[in-house]
C-alpha positions in Angstrom: -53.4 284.9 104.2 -52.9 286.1 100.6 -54.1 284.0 98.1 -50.4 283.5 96.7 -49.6 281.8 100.0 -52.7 280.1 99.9 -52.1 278.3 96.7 -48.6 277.6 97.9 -49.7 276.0 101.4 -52.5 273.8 99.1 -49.6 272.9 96.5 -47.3 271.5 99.7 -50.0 269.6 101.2 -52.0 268.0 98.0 -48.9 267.2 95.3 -47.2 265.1 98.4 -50.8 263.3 99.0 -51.0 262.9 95.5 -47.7 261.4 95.5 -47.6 259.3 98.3 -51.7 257.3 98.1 -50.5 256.2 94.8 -47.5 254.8 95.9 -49.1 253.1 98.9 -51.4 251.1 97.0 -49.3 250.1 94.3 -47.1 248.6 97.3 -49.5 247.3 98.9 -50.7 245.7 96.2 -48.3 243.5 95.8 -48.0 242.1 99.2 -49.4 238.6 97.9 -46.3 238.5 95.7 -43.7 238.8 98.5 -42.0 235.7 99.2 -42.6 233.4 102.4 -41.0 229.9 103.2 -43.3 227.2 101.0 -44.5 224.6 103.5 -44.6 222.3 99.5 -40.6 222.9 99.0 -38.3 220.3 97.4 -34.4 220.6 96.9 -32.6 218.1 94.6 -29.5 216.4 94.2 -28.1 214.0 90.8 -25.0 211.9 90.6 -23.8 208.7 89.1 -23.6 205.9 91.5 -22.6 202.5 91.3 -24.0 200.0 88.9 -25.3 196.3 88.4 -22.5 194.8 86.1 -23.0 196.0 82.6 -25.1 199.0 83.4 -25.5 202.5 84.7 -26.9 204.2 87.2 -27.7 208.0 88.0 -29.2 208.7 91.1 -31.7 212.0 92.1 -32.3 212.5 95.3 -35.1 214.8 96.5 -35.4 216.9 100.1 -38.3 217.9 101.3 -36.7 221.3 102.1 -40.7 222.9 103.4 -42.3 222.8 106.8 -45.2 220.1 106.3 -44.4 216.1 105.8 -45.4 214.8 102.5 -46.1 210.7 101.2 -45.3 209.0 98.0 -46.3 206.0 97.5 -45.1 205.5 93.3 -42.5 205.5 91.0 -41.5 208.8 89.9 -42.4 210.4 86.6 -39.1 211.5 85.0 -38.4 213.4 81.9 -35.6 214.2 80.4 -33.9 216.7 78.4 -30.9 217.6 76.0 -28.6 220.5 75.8 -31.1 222.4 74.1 -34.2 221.6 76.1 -35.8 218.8 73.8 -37.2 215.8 75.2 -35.5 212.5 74.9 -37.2 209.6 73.8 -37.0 207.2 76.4 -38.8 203.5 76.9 -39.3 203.8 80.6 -39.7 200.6 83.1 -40.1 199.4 86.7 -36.7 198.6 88.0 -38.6 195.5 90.4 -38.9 193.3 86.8 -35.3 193.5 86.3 -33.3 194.5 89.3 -35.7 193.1 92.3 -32.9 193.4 94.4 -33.2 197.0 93.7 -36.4 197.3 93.9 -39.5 196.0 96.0 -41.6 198.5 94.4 -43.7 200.9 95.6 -44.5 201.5 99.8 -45.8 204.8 101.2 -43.2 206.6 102.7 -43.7 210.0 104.6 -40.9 212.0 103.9 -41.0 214.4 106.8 -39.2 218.6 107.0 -35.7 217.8 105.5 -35.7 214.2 105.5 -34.7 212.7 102.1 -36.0 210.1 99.5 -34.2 209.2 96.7 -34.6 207.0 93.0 -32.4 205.6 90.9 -32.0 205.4 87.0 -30.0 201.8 85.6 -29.6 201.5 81.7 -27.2 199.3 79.6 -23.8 200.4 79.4 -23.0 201.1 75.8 -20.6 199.0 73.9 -18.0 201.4 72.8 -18.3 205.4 72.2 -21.9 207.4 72.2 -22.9 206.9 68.4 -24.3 209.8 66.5 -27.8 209.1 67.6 -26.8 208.8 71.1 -28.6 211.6 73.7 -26.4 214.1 75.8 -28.6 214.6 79.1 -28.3 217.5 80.6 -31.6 218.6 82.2 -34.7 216.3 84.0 -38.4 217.0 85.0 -39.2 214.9 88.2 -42.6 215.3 89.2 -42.3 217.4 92.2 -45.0 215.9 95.8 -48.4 217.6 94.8 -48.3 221.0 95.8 -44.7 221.5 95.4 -43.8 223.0 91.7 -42.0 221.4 88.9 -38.3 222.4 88.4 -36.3 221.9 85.8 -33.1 219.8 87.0 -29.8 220.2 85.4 -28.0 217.3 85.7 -25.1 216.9 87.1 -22.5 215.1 85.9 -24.4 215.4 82.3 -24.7 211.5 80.9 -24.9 210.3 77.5 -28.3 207.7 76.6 -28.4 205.4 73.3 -31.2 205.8 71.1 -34.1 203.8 71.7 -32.6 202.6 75.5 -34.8 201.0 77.8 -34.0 203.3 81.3 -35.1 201.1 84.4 -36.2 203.3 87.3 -36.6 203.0 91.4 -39.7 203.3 93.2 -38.9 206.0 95.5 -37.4 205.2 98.9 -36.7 206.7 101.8 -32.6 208.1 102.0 -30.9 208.6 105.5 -29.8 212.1 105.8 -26.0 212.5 105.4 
């Protein structure tokens, strides 16, 4: 063989090697990345619902949308958010001191593969039209289960909260699936 063809027959075999290993482990490196069903997986859903007299009430209800059962046992820890992603103040309490009909507090609940559990928010209505220092809520942080991550919620319908309101909250509960 001449050494022309020689070269030629070393070039076809090497630059495709040197090619192809490269490219191999570069994919292969990334197989940690590639997405598989979270057994920690939470869905959520917000909407107003019906009221004590004088107030309001938003619910969130959360589904555990992963393959393992999960308990909580606590009220949730909420935050929430305006339009451009700043905090709200907010003067949190347990909804069992005002509303025990509401509310029996806390009991562990194991929310099991697409079963639901749900809280709600009460406030006092506001007399009139949302004032100038009056907060336009349009996304929440609920604590997610531990293990599951942290979304940010966008809330839906979008509800207005006075300055300085005290917001009453559920312990959470267990929701029949609709």
């Amino acid at each position: 063989m001449s050494p022309k063809r020689l070269r030629l027959a070393a070039l076809l075999i090497v630059v495709p090697l040197a090619i192809a290993i490269p490219i191999y482990f570069l994919a292969t490196a990334y197989d940690d990345y590639v997405p598989v069903p979270d057994e920690n997986c939470v869905a959520w859903k917000t909407e107003n619902v019906q009221a004590p007299p004088e107030h309001l009430a938003y619910k969130i209800t959360m589904q555990n949308c992963g393959s393992a059962s999960f308990t909580l046992n606590s009220y949730p820890k909420i935050e929430l958010f305006d339009d451009a992603q700043y905090l709200v103040p907010v003067e949190w309490a347990e909804a069992r001191a005002s509303f025990p009909e509401l509310d029996k507090g806390p009991t562990p609940l194991i929310i099991k593969p697409k079963e639901l559990a749900s809280t709600t928010l009460i406030w006092p209505k506001p007399a009139g039209e949302p004032t100038p220092n009056s907060h336009l809520v349009t996304h929440m942080a609920v604590a997610p289960p531990p293990g599951a991550n942290e979304d940010l919620l966008e809330t839906m319908p979008e509800f207005s909260l006075p300055e300085g309101v005290k917001v009453s909250h559920t312990a959470w509960r267990d929701q029949p699936n609709t």
